[in-house]
N, C-alpha and C positions, 0 to 999 in steps of 0.2 A: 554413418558417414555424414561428414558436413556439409550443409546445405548451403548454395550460391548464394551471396547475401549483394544487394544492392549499395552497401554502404561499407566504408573502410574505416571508419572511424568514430565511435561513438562516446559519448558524454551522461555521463547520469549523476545527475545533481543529486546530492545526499546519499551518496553510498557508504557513509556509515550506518545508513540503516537498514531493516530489516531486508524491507524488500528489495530495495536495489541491491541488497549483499546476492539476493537468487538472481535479479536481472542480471547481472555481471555474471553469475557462473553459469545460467544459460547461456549467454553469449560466448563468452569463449570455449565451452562444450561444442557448442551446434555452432556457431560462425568462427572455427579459430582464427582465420585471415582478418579478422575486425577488430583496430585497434580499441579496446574498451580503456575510458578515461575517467575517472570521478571526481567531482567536486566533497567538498568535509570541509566542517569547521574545526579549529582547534581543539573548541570545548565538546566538540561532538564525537569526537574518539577517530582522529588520524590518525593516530600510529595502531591503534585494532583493526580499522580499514585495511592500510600498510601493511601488515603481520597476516591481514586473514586473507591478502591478494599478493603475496612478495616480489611475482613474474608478472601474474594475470594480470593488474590492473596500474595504472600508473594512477596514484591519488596524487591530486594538487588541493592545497590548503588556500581555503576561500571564504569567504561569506557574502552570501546571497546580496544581503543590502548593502554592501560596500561595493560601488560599483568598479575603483579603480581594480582590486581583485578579478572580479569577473572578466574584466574585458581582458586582463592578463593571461587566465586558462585559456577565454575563446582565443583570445589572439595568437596562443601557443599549439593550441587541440587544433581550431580548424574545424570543428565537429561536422561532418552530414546529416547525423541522426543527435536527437536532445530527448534524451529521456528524463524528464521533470520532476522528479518524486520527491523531491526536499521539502520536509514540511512539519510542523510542529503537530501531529497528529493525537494528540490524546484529547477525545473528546469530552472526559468528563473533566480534565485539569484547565479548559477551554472553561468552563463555566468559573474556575478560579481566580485562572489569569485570562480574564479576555481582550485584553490590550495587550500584552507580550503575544499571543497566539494571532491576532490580525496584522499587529506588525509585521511579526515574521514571514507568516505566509503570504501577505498581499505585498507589503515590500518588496520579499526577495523576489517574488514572480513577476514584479515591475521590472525591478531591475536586471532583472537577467530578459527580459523581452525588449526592452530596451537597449542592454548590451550590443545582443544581437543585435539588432540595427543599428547603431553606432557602429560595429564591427564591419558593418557590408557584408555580414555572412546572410547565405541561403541556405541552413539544414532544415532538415525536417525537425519539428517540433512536437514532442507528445506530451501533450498537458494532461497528468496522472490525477483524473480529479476523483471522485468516491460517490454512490448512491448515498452519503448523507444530504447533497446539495438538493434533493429531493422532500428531505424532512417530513413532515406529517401530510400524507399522501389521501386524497379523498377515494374512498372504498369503489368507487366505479373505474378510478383509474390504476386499478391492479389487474394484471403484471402491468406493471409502468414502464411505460414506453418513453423515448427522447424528448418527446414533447411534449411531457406533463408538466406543469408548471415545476419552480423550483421555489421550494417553501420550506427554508433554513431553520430549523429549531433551535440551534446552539451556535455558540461563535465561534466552532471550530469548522460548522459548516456555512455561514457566511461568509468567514475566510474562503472556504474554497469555489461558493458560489463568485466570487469577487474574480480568484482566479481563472475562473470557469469562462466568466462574462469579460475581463482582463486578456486575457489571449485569443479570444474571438474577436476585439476589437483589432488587435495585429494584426488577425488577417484580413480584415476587411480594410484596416487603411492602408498597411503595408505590403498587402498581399505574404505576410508570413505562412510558411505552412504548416501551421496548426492543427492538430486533431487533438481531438478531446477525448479522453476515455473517462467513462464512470463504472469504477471499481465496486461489484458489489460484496458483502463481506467475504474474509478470505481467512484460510485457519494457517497460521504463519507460525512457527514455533519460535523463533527466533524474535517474536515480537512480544513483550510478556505482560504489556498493559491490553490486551486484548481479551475480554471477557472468555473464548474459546482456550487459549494461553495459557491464561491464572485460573480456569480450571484446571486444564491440565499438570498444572504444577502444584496446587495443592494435592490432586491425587496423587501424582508421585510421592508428596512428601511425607503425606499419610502414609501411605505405604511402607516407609523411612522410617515410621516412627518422629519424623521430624515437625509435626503437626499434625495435630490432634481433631481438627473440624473446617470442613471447605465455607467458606465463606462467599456469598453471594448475594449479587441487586436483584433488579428485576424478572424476571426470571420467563414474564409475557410476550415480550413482545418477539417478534417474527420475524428472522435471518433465513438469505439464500445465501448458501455456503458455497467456497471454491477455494481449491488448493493454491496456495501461494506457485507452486510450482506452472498447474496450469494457469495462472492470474500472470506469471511472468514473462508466459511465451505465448498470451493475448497480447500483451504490451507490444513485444516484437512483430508480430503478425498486424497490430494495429500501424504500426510506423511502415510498415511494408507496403499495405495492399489499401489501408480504409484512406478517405477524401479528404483533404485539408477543408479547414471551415465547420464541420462534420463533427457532430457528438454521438459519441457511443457508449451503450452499459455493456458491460462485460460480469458475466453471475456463472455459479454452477448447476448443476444438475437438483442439486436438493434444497430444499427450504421449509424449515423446523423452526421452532418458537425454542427460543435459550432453554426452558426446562427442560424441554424434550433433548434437547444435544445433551444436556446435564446427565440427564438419564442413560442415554446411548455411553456417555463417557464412563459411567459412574461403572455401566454393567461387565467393563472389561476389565478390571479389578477384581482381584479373588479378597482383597480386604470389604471390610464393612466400611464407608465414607459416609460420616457424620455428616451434615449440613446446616448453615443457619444463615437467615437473612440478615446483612448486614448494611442498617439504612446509610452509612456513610459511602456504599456504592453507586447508590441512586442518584438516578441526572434528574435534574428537575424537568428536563423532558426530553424524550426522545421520541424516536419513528418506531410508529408500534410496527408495519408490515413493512418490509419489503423482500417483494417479489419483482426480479426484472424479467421486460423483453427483451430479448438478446437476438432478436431475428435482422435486425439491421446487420451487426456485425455480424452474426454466420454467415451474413448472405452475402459479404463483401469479403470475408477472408476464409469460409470453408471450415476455421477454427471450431473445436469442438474439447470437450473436456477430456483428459485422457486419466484423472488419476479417478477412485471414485470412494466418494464418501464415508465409505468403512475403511478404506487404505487411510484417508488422510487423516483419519481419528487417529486411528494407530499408529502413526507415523509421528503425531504431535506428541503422545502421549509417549513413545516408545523416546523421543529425544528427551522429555525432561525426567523420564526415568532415570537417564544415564546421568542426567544432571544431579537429581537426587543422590545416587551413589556419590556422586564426586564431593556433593555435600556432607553424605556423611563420613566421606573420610575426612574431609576438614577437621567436623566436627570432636573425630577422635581424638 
């Protein structure tokens, strides 16, 4: 049964991508009375958006830093709720391009905060930011909590520390209302530059016969993991119940160093999975630990993880199986 929602109308910036493609089918699953609206860019796969929502979702074609755009959806949507999740998110392509990657993400999140207030709207605001804005973490300060400093390794997380600090400034001059979420790693099938991902899909491929050896970077450092699915309806539960001004982590139940998921991945395969380090994977630096505390947000929304860590392997793994097949029928 669908549960009363506070809001009739919501907006999710970049739902041509992975995760707001889940936010949007939570939402109209669990709130069907909530008009869900998304922003996309041309070059960002509109008409896939389109095709993969035909009823569910109305997409309007936008881009973040062009402002006469934006103020055109707000001025059309009207949003209550803004879910924020547009953003140029590959952190090792960050170390390539890291001028296209800060433009993107700090621009658009200018201007769409900006928007807003030109517009005289009051929605709520969920700025979808990431435990990379955390970066290299001092070992006393694990589980890291809200107010551990924020110590940016790469410029995909500078960008989002900027957004982070960017929309806390809203609410403190504009009184916008603001919440912050920091997303700890999340296993997203749908998303396939995600070192959990391009695992998974090499194993499928192997499997195929379509690839012959999984390929892989670092393989040390230490991820808490969470289902895209529960990482979706934190989001909703943070726009519900958590405080504007307010930052919160959101993690799952488990946290494994990348080899060890490799291993847990590897062992549910009945083929043999080659392996080899492949230095062209390697960031020139990353966050070796993180482990979040997550007791602020339980303790404000009751939220709690519902899928669990051996489902959501299987679950990643079981989608790009099916993908593999479809591959090799191409290939025939």
């Amino acid at each position: 049964m669908a549960n009363e929602s506070p809001f009739s109308r919501a907006l999710i910036t970049g739902i041509s991508g992975s995760a707001a493609s889940y936010l949007a089918e939570y939402i109209h699953q669990t709130h069907p009375g909530v008009e869900v609206h998304g922003i996309s860019r041309w070059r960002s796969g509109t008409q896939t958006a389109q095709n993969r929502f035909p009823e569910k979702v109305v997409v309007h074609e936008a881009d973040l830093v062009d402002m006469g755009s934006v103020l055109t959806v707000l001025k059309s949507v009207n949003p209550d709720v803004i879910f924020h999740l547009a953003s140029h998110a590959n952190v090792r392509v960050s170390y390539l391009s890291p001028s296209s990657v800060l433009y993107n993400n700090i621009l658009g999140t200018s201007t769409l905060l900006e928007a807003v207030r030109l517009a005289e709207l009051d929605p709520t605001f969920l700025m979808c930011s990431t435990s990379e804005v955390y970066g290299d973490v001092d070992p006393t300060n694990v589980p890291i909590h809200e107010e551990v400093p924020l110590r940016p390794v790469s410029p995909y997380a500078v960008s989002k520390v900027t957004q982070d600090l960017l929309s806390l400034a809203y609410f403190k001059s504009y009184g916008m209302k603001v919440i912050r979420t920091r997303m700890f790693y999340y296993l997203n099938p749908r998303r396939p530059d995600l070192f959990a991902t391009s695992f998974a899909r090499q194993v499928a491929w192997i499997e195929q016969g379509l690839q012959e050896t999984l390929r892989h970077g670092n393989l040390d450092t230490e991820r808490n993991i969470i289902d895209v699915r529960d990482a979706v309806e934190a989001y909703w539960q943070a726009a519900v119940k958590c405080r504007p001004g307010e930052a919160y982590n959101i993690g799952g139940a488990t946290t494994v160093t990348v080899g060890e998921f490799l291993e847990r991945l590897i062992s549910l395969s009945s083929k043999p999975i080659p392996t080899e380090y492949d230095p062209r994977l390697f960031r020139p630096s990353e966050p070796t630990r993180q482990e979040p505390s997550v007791e602020k947000f339980v303790r404000e929304t009751g939220w709690k993880p519902k899928v669990s860590f051996d489902e959501s392997l299987q679950h990643l793994l079981d989608y790009w199986r099916l993908e593999a097949e479809k591959e090799t029928l191409i290939r025939r």
